[in-house]
C-alpha positions as CSV (number, residue, x, y, z in Angstrom):
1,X,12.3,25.2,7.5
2,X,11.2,25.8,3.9
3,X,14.4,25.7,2.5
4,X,15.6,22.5,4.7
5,X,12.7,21.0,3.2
6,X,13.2,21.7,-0.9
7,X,16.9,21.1,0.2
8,X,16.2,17.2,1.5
9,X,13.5,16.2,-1.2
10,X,15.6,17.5,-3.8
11,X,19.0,16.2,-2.9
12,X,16.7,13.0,-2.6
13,X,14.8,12.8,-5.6
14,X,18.8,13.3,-7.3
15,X,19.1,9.6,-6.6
16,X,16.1,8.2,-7.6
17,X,13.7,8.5,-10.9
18,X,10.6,9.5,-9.2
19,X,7.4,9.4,-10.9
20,X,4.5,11.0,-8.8
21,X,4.0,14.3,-6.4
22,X,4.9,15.4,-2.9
23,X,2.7,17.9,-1.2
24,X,3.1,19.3,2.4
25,X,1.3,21.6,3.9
26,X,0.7,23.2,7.4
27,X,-2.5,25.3,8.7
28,X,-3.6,25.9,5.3
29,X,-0.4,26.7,3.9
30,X,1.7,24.8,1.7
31,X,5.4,24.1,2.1
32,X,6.2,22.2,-0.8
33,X,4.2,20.8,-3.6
34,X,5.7,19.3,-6.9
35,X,5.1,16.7,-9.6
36,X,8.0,14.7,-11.3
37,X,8.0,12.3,-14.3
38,X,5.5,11.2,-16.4
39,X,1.7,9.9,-16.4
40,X,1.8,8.5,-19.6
41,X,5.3,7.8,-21.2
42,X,4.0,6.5,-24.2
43,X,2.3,9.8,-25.0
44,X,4.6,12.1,-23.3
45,X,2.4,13.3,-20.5
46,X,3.8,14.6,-17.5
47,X,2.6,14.8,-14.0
48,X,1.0,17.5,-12.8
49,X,-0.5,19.0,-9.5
50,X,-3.8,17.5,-10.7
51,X,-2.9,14.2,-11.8
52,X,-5.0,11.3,-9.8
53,X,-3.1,8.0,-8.6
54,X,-3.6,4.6,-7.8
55,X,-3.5,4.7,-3.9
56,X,-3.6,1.2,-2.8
57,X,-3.5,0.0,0.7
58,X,-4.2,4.2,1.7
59,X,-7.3,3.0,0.5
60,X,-8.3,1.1,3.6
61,X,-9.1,4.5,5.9
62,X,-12.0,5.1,3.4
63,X,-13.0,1.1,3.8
64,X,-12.8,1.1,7.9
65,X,-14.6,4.7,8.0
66,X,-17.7,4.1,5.4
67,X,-18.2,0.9,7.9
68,X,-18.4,3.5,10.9
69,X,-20.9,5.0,9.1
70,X,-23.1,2.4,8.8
71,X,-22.2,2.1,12.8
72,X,-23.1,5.1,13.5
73,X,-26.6,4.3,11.8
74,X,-27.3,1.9,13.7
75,X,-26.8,-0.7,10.6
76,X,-24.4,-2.9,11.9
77,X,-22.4,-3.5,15.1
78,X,-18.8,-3.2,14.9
79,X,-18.5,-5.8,18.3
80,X,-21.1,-8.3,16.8
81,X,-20.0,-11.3,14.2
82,X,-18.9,-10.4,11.0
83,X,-21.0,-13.0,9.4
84,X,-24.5,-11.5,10.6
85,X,-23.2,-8.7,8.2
86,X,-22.1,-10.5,4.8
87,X,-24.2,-12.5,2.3
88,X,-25.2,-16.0,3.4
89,X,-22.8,-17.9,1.6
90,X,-20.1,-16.3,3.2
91,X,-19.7,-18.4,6.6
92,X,-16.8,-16.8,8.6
93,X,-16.6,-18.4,11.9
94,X,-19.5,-16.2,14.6
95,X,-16.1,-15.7,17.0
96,X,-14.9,-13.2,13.9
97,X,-16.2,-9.6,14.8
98,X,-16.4,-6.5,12.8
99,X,-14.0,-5.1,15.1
100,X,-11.7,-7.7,14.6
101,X,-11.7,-7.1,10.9
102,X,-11.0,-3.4,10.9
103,X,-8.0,-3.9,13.1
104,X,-6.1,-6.4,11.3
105,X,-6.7,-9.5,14.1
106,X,-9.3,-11.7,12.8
107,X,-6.8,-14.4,12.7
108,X,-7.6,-15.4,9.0
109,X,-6.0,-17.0,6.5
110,X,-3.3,-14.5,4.5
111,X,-2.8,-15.3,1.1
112,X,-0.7,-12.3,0.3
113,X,2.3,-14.9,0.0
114,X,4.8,-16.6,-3.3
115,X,3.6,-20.1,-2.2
116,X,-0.2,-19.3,-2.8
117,X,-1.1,-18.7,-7.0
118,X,-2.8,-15.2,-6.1
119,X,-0.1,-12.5,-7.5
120,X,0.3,-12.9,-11.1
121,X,-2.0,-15.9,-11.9
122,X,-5.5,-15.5,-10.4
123,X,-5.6,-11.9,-9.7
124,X,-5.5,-11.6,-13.7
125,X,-8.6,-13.7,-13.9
126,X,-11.9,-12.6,-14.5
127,X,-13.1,-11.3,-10.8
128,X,-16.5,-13.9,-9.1
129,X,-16.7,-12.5,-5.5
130,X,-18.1,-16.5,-4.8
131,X,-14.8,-18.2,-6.2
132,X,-12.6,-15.6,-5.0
133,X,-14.0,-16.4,-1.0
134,X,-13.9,-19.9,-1.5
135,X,-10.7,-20.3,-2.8
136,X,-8.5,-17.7,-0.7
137,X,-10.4,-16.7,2.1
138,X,-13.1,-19.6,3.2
139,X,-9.7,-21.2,5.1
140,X,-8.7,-22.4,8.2
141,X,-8.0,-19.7,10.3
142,X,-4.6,-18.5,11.0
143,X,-4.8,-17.7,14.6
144,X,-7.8,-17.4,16.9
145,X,-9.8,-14.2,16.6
146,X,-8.2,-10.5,18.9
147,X,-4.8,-12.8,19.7
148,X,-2.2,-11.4,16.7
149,X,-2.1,-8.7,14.4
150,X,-2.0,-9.5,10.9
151,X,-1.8,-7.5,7.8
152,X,-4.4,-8.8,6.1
153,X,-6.3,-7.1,3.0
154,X,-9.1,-10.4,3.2
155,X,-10.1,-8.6,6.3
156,X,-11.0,-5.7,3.7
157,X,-12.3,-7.5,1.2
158,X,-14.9,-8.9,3.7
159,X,-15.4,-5.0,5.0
160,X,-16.0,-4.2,1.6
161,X,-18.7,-7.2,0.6
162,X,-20.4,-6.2,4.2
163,X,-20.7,-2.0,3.2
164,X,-22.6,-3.6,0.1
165,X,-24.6,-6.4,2.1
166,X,-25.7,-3.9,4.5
167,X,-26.3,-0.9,2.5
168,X,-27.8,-2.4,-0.4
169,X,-24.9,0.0,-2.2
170,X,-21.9,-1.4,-4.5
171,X,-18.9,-0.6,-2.4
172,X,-18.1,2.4,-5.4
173,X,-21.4,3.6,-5.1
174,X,-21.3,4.2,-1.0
175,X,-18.2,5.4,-1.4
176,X,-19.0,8.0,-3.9
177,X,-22.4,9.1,-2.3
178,X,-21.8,9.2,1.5
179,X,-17.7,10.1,1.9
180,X,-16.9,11.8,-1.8
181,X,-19.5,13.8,-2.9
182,X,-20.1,15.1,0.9
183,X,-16.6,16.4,1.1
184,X,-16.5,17.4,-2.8
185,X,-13.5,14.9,-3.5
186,X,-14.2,15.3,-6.9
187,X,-11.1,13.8,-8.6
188,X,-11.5,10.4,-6.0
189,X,-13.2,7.2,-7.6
190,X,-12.8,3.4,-7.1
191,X,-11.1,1.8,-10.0
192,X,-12.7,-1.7,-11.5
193,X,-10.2,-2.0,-13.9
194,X,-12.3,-0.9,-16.4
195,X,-13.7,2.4,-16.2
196,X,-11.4,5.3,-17.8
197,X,-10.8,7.4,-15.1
198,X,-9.5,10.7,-16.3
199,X,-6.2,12.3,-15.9
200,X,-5.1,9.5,-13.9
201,X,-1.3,8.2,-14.7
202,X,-0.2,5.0,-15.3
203,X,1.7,2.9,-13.0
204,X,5.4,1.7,-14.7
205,X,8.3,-0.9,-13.2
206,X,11.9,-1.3,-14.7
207,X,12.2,-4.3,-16.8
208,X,15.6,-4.9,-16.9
209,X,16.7,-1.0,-17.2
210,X,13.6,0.5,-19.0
211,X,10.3,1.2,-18.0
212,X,7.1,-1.1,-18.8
213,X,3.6,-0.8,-17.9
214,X,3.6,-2.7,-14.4
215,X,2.3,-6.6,-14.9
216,X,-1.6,-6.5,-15.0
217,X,-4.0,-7.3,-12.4
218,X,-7.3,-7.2,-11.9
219,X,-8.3,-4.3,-9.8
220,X,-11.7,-5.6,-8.8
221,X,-10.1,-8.3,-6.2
222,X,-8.4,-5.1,-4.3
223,X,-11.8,-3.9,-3.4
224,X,-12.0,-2.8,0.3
225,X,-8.4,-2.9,0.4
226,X,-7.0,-1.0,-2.3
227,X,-8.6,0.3,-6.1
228,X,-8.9,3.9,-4.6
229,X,-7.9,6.6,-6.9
230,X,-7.0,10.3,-5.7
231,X,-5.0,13.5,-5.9
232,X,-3.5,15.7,-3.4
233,X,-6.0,18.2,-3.5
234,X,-8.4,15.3,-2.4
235,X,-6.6,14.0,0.0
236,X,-6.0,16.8,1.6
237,X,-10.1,17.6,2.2
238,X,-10.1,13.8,3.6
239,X,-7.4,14.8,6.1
240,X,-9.3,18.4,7.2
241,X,-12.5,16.1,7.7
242,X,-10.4,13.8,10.0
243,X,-9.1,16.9,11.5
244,X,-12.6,18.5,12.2
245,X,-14.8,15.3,13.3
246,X,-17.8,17.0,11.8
247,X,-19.1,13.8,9.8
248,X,-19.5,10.9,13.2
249,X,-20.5,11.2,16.9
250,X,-17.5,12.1,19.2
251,X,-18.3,8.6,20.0
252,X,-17.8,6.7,16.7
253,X,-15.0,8.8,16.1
254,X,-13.4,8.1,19.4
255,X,-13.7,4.1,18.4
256,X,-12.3,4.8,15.0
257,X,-9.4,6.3,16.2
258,X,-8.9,3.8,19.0
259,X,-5.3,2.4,19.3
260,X,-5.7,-1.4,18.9
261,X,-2.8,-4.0,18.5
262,X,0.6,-3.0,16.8
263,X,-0.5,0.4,16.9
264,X,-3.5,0.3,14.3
265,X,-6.3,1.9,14.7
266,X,-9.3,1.2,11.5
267,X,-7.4,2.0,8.6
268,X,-5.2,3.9,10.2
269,X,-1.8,3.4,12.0
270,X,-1.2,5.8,15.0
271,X,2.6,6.8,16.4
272,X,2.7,9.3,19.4
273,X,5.8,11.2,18.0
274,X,7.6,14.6,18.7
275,X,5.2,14.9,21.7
276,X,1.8,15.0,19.6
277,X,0.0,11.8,17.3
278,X,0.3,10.9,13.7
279,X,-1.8,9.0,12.1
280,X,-0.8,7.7,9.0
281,X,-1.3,4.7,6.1
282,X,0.5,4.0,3.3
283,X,0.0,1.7,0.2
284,X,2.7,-0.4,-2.2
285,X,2.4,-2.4,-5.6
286,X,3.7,-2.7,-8.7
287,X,4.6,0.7,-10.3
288,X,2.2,2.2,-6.9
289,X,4.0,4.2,-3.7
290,X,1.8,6.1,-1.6
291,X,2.3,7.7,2.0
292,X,-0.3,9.9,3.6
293,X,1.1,11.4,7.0
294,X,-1.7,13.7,9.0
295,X,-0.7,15.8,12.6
296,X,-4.3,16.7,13.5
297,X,-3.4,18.9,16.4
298,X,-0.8,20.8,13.9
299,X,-2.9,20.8,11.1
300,X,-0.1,18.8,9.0
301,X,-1.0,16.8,5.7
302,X,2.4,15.2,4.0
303,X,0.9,13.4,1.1
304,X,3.5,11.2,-1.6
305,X,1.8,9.3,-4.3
306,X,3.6,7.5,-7.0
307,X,3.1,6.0,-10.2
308,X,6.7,4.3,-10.2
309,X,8.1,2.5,-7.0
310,X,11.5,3.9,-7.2
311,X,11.6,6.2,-3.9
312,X,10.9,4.7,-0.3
313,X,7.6,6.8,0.7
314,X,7.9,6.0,3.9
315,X,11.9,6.9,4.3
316,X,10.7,10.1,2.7
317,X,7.8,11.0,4.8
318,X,9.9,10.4,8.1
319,X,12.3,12.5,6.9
320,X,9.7,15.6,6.2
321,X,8.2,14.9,9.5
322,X,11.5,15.1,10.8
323,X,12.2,18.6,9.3
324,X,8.9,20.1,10.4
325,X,9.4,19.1,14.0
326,X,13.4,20.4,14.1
327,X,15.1,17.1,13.2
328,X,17.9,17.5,11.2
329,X,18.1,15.0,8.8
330,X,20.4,14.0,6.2
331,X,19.6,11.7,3.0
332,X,20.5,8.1,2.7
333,X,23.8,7.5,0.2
334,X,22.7,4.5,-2.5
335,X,23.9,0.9,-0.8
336,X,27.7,0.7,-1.8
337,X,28.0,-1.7,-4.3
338,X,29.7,-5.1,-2.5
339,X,32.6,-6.4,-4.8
340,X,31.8,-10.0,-5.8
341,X,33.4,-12.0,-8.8
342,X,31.1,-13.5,-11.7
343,X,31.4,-16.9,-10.5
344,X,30.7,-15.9,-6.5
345,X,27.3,-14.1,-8.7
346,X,26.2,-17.0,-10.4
347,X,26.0,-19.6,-7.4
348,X,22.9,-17.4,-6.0
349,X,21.7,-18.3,-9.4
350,X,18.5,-20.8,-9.7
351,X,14.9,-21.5,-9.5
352,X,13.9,-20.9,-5.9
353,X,9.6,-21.3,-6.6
354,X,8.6,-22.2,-9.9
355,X,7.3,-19.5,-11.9
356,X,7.7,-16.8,-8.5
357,X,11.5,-16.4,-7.5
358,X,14.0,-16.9,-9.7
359,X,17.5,-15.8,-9.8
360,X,18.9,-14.7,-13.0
361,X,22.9,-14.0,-14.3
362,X,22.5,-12.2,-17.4
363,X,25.0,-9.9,-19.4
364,X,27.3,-9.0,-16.5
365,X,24.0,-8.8,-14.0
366,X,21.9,-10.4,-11.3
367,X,18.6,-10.2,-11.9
368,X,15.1,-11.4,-9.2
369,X,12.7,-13.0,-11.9
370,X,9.3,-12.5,-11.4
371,X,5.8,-13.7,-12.8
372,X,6.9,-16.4,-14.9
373,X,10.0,-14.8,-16.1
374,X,8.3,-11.4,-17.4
375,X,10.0,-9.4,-14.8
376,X,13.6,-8.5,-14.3
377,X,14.4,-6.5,-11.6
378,X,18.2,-5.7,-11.0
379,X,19.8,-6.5,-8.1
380,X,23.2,-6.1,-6.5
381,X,25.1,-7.2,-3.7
382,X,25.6,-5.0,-0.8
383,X,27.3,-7.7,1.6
384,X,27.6,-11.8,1.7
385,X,24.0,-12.6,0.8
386,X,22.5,-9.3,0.9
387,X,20.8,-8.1,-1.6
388,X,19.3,-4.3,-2.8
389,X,17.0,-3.5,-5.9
390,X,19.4,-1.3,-8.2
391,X,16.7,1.5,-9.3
392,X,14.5,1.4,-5.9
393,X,15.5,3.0,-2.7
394,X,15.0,-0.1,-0.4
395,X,15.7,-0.1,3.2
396,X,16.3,-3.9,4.3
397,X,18.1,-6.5,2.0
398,X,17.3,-9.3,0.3
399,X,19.1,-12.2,1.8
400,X,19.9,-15.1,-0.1
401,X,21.1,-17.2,2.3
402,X,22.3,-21.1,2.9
403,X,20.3,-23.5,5.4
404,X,21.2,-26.3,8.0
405,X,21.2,-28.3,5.2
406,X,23.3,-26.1,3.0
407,X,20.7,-25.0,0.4
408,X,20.6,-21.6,-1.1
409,X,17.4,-20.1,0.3
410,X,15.5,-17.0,-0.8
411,X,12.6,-15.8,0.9
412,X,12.6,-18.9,2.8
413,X,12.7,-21.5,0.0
414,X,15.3,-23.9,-1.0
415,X,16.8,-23.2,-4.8
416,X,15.7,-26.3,-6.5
């Protein structure tokens, strides 16, 4: 199984420039472990078995169980209204639970979208919790509250602001004191986009077909929902304390493992797979891919963090799954390249939203435009309006399609 294993990841990694580590490891033994790439190009530093990454939606576990903490304190109630929870100037409608935010269905507004300025324009503003509510999350609701799952990381922001609220802790702080330091994760920390956090490696995207630091944000608006910073080594004592229950009641822990809509659980998505449960999460931005995989009842930890985006985490952490449970796998070939003629190229060509999507023909190649024209990211054609990334293992195509009304259309919009 070992050698199937190296076999896979290697004849994978062959096709993409991976930046980051893969760890796997089975009732205390590991299987594989190795670091690829750099944590610092730009003073030649590679990645080690130490090295501490950017995490970003993984993060969300260690929102949804520091608020089962305070549950199990008797602090809050994760049935009662979220409001009753968060400062007084945050007025989420009383039919919005705690519950509701943990599992994704409070039925608020999602601004994670091109149309709304957030990526790229306010996120690189200086961060005022008041403005940032207001503006993107003080909206009319989506959906009515337990009737559709959402992805949405306002639910965590709000999770966040309510650990602080209720503890009289900044979100770091409780973080630190009552999950961290308990289970020794010395090498975790939440990033404010300030602190220097040692031995931690940067996060890079191609720019046309070199690296570049990936576009700044502020991290301080990914707070409940990202901003967590970790290694394997810690991540692996976070999966052993979900594996032992030692920290909450059988109780709280039964509720924070509860299966709710489109198989989440608080943090957490659940899959009952090669007859036993995996609970898993995993976490993308620019220059960030991270996949955490745990089999409680086999004592398994798969762990892939990344401070590029070129592999698919998820593609890869099937796949190891796969091997451990007897699957033979094989790897996915690159998208064949689709033969299309310069001028055939350049009619996809055009600004779809200001600023956001832009299609680009330069020197021979199509480029997807990004933040104002800052990013370049190849792309190819695989088919008739299909679209792949050419440095990035991606699993579903871009389409660039026309309307009813004949209109070239990407991502839904019209090319203006």
């Amino acid at each position: 199984m070992q050698i199937k294993l190296e076999a896979y990841i290697n004849e994978y990694l062959a096709l993409w420039d991976f930046y980051g580590i893969i760890q796997v490891i089975q009732q205390g033994k590991v299987l594989f472990e190795n670091a690829y790439g750099y944590a610092s190009i730009e003073f030649g530093i590679k990645n080690g078995l130490h090295s501490r990454f950017s995490t970003a939606s993984l993060s969300k576990q260690f929102t949804a169980f520091a608020i089962m903490l305070l549950h199990e304190k008797g602090l809050l109630d994760i049935d009662q209204p979220a409001k009753r929870y968060l400062p007084a100037d945050m007025n989420v409608d009383e039919s919005v639970t705690v519950h509701h935010l943990l599992s994704h269905t409070s039925g608020l507004y999602n601004f994670y979208h091109f149309k709304d300025d957030f990526f790229g324009q306010y996120n690189r503003l200086e961060y005022s919790q008041q403005d940032f509510f207001k503006r993107y999350i003080d909206k009319k609701p989506a959906a009515p509250p337990g009737a559709v799952f959402d992805y949405n990381n306002s639910n965590y922001n709000l999770l966040a602001w309510i650990i602080e609220h209720v503890s009289g802790e900044k979100y770091a702080d409780f973080i630190r004191n009552h999950i961290f330091l308990p289970l020794n994760m010395m090498n975790s920390d939440v990033d404010d986009g300030s602190k220097p956090i040692i031995n931690r490696s940067s996060n890079y995207v191609k720019d046309y077909d070199v690296y570049i630091k990936s576009p700044y944000h502020n991290e301080k608006f990914s707070i409940g929902a990202g901003a967590i910073v970790s290694n394997c080594e810690d991540l692996y004592l976070w999966h052993a304390c979900l594996r032992d229950r030692n920290m909450l009641s059988r109780k709280t822990y039964a509720r924070f493992f509860n299966v709710n809509q489109n198989n989440y659980c608080y943090g957490l998505e659940h899959h009952h797979i090669y007859g036993t449960d995996r609970y898993s999460h995993g976490g993308d931005h620019l220059g960030v891919s991270a996949y955490m995989q745990s089999y409680f009842e086999e004592d398994i930890c798969i762990i892939i963090l990344s401070n590029n985006d070129a592999v698919n985490q998820y593609r890869l952490g099937n796949a190891i799954s796969d091997i451990l449970h007897g699957v033979d796998v094989e790897v996915h070939e690159k998208h064949q390249e689709f033969p299309m003629s310069e001028t055939l190229l350049m009619e996809y060509c055009g600004t779809y939203l200001k600023d956001k999507i832009q299609v680009e023909f330069i020197h021979g190649k199509l480029y997807f435009t990004r933040f104002s024209g800052n990013l370049h990211i190849e792309i190819y054609p695989v088919g008739e309006g299909k679209f792949v990334r050419r440095y990035s293992d991606q699993t579903h195509p871009y389409s660039i399609t026309q309307n009813e009304n004949g209109e070239m259309t990407f991502f839904g919009y019209a090319k203006h």
